[in-house]
N, C-alpha and C positions, 0 to 999 in steps of 0.2 A: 568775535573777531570782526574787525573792520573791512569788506572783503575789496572794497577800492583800494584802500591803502595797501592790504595783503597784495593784490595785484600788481601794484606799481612799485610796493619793494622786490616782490618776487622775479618781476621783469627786469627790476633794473643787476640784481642777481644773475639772471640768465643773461645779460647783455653783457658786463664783463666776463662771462667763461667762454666769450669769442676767441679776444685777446688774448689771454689768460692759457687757452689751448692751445691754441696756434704757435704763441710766443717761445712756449715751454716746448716743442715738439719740432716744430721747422726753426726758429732763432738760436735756440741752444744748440742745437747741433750745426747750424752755421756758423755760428762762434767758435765752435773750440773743434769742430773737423773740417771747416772749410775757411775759416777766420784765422784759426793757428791757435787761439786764446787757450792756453792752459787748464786740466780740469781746476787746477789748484783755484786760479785768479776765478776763473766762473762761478766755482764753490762762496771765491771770497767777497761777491759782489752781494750775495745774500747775507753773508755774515755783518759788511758794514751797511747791510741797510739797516739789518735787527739794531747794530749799536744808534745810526744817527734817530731810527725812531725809537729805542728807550729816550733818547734826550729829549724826544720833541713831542712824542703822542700825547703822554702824558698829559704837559702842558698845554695844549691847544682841547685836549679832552677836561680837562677840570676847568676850563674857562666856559665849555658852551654847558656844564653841569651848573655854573654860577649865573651864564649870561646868557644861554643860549644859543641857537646859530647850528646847531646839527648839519641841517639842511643845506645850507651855506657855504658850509666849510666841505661840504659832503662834495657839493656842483665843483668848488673850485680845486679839487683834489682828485674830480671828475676829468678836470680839462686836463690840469696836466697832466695824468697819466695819456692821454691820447696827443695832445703833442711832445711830449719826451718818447714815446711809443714810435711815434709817425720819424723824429729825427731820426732817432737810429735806425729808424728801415731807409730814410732817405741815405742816411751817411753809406750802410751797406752796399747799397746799392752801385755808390758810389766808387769801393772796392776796397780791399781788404786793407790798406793801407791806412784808415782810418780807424782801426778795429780799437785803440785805444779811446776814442772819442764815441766810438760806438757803444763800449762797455760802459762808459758817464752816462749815454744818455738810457742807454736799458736798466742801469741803476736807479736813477731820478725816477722813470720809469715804473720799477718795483717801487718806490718808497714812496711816490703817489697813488699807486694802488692799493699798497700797506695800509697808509693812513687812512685813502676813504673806506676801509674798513671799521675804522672806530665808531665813526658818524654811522657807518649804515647798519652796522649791528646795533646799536643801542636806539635806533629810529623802530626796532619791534616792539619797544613801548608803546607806541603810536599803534602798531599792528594790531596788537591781540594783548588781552590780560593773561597773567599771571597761569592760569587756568586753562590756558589752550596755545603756551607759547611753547609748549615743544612740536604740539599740532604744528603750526606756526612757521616754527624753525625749521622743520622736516620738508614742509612747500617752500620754503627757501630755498633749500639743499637741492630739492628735487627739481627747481630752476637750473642752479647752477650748473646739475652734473647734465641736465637736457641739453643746455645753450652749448655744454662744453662737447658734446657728442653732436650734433648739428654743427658745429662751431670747425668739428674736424671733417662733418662730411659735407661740408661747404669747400673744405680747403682740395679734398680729395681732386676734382677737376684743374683744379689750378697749383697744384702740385709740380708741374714738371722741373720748379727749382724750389731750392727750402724759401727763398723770400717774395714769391710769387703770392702767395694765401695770405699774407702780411696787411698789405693796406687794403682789403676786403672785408680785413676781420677788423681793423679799426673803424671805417666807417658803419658797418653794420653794429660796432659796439656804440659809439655815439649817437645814433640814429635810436638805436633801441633804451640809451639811458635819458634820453630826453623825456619822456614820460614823467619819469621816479623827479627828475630834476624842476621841472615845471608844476607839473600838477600835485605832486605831495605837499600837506600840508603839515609842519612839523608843531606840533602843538606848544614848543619854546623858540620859537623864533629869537634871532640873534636882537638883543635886547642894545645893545652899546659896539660902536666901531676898532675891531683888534687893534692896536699899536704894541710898537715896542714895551714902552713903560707896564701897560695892563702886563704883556707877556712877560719880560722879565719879574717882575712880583707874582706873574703866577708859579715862575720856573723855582722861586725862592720856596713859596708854599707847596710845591709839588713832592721837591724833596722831604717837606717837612711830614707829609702828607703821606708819602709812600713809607716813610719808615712805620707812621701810626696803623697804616691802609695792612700794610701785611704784619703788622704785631697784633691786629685784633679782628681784621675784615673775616669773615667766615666764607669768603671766597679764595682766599691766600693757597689754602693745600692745592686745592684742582687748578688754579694757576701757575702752580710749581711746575707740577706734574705736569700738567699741557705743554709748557715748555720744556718738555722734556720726551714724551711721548711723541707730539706736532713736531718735534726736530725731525724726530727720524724717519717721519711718513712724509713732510716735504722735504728731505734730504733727497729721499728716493723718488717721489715724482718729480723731482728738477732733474736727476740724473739718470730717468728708467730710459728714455730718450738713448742716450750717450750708454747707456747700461745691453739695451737690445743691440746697441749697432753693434761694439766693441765685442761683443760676447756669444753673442749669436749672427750677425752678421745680415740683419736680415732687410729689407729695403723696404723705402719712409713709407711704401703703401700699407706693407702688413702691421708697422707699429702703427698705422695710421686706424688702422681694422680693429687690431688689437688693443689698444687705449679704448677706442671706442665701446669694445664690449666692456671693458673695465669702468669704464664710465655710464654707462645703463646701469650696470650694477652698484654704482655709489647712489645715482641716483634714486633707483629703487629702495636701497639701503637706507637713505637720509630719510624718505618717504613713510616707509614700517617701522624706523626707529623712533619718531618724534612719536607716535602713536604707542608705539609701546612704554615709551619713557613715560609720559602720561597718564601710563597703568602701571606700570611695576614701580618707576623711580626712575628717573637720569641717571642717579651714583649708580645704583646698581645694573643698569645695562650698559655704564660705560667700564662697568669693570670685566664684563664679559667680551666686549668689545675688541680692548688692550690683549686679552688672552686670546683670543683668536689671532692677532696680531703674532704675536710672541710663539705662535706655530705654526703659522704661514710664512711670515719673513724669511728664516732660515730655510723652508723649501724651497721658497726661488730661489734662495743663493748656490741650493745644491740639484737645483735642475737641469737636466743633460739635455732635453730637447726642447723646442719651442713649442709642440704638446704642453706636458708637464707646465712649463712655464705659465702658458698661456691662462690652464685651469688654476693654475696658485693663482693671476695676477689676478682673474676675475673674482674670486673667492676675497681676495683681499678685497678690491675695490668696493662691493658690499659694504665693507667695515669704514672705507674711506667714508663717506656720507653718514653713516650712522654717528662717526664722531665726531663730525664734525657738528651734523644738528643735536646730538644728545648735547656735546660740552654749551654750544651757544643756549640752550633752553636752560642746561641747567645753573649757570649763571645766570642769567637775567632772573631767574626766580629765588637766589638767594641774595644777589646784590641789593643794596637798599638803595632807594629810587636817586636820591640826593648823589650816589656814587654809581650808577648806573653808565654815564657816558667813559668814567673814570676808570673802571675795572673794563670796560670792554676795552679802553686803550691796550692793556696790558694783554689783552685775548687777542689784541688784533699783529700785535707786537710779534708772537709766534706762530698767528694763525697760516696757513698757506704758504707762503714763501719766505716771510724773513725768519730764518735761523740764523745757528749759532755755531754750535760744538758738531751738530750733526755734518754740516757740510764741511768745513777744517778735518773733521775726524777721516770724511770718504775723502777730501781730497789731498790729505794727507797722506792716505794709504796710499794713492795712486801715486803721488809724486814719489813716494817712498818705493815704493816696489813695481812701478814702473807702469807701461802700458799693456797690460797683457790680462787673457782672461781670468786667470785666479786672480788678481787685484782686484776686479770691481766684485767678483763673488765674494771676499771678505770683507770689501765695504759694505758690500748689501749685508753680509751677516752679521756685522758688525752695529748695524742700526737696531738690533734686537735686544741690545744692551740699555740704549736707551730709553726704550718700552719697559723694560725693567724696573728699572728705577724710576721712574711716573709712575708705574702701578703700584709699584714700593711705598711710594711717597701719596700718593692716594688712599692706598688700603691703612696705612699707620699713621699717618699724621692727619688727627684727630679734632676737631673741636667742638666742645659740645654745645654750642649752638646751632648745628648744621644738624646732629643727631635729631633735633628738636623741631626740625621743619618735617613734619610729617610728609606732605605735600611733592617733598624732595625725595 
């Protein structure tokens, strides 16, 4: 491993899960319980982010695979997310009567975030070989879940309203992705100037490309399934927020408390899972992983006290980092180098926050059966359906040149 470069992707890792905590924890519940925003529409700003970035990751990801530019596209994918971030807290601020201009800009927001996730997962090429990239992936994870647990016991002092922690977390996220964005060196530097024309001819070859990419890619099954499984673990961390208040009743210090233990434990999690992936296989501990999943979910949904609860969430959180570094390691090592920025597009599409069906399905329920506590316990139990079917589609859809990576 490159331990410079591990350092400077790892930080710049731990520097978005400022944002990223804060935003999901004090923003989202100023949105829809002190903004008025419906769970429906908040649900539905993740679901059009998944669509505008199917149309667009892609594309901008098969061009830096041809031309290069990771780095580049990474910075400027950087910025916006911190000023689409910074407008909506100024708009907020400004009162709730903007909350429709507020919702545009915390979308833009997510879908700058989204994106430079494509660039910065497939820059672990640069990191670490083949051979120590679940190593790798897991001191990534184990960034992330730190910054996001610091992230919230930074916010704890300056808490006395949800958008007080706000532009503390942006500037400490900027400040700390400077590093990754100056000093990494991307080994494909952006070769020729983006335009329209390159774009459009790449938008034409991307379609062409994605029909080929999942008829023969031997990444295709666990991309299925990821977006399928990741629906329903970021349906529930956008909503565990709006989940504690509505259900339990409990005030932003102790979900403040509570996330935090749950986020030690992802981080821990991402930390022993890259390591064990390493030794047993990725496929095989992310299918243990989903199963722990799929009997923890429905115990939150049927826990009576904030006890109970508390022990599921942390139990679960474990498994949050674990999947996330086992899924990132174990693509980059079956992906072929030439489709490397290409297929993390489609990882970064579902990774984290942009879903699909998972959030429509919970905020469906709630519009449907109203505000009340059994609503969100059936959404929550209702996202164990879609760990199902990822592991479904994982464990049976088969190809036998994945069989054939030993290694994997």
């Amino acid at each position: 491993m490159n331990k410079k470069k591990l350092f400077y992707w790892s930080l710049y890792d731990f520097a978005n899960s400022f944002v990223f905590v804060n935003f999901l924890l004090y923003f989202s519940q100023w949105m829809i319980i002190d903004g008025g925003l419906s769970d429906f529409w908040y649900n539905a700003i993740f679901a059009i982010t998944s669509i505008i970035l199917f149309l667009s990751a892609p594309t901008l990801a098969a061009f830096t695979d041809k031309h290069g530019g990771r780095k580049y596209l990474l910075n400027f994918t950087t910025v916006g997310t911190f000023l689409s971030y910074g407008l909506a807290t100024v708009f907020a601020y400004l009162g709730v009567q903007y909350i429709f201009i507020i919702a545009i800009c915390f979308l833009i927001g997510q879908y700058f975030y989204q994106l430079s996730l494509v660039f910065y997962n497939s820059l672990i090429e640069d990191v670490a070989d083949t051979e120590h990239r679940g190593r790798a992936s897991g001191i990534g994870q184990f960034s992330n879940s730190l910054g996001q647990v610091l992230g919230l016991a930074v916010a704890i002092p300056l808490s006395a309203t949800r958008l007080q922690p706000l532009f503390p977390s942006l500037l400490i996220f900027i400040i700390l992705a400077l590093p990754m964005m100056l000093f990494f060196k991307d080994s494909r530097p952006k070769e020729r100037k983006i335009d329209i024309k390159i774009l459009k001819d790449g938008e034409k070859e991307y379609f062409k490309k994605m029909v080929v990419f999942f008829s023969i890619s031997i990444a295709a099954p666990i991309l299925v399934a990821f977006f399928f499984f990741n629906d329903a673990l970021v349906t529930i961390t956008n909503n565990y927020p709006i989940y504690m208040e509505r259900v339990f009743g409990v005030s932003d210090t102790i979900k403040n408390i509570l996330l935090m233990g749950v986020l030690l434990m992802s981080a821990i999690g991402g930390l022993v899972s890259g390591r064990i992936a390493d030794r047993i296989g990725a496929f095989k501990t992310l299918k243990y992983i989903l199963i722990g999943w799929i009997i923890l979910i429905p115990l939150i949904a049927i826990s009576k006290g904030l006890v109970f609860l508390s022990i599921f969430s942390v139990l679960v959180g474990s498994l949050i980092g674990s999947m996330w570094a086992t899924t990132r390691a174990y693509l980059s090592k079956i992906l072929k180098k030439e489709e490397l920025s290409y297929g993390f597009s489609f990882y970064a599409i579902v990774e984290r926050v942009a879903t699909l069906f998972g959030p429509l399905a919970w905020g469906g329920i709630i519009a449907g059966l109203g505000i009340q506590q059994i609503s969100y316990r059936i959404a929550m139990a209702a996202m164990t359906l879609f760990v199902i079917i990822g592991l479904i589609i994982l464990v049976k859809w088969k190809r036998t040149s994945i069989n054939s990576i030993s290694a994997v």
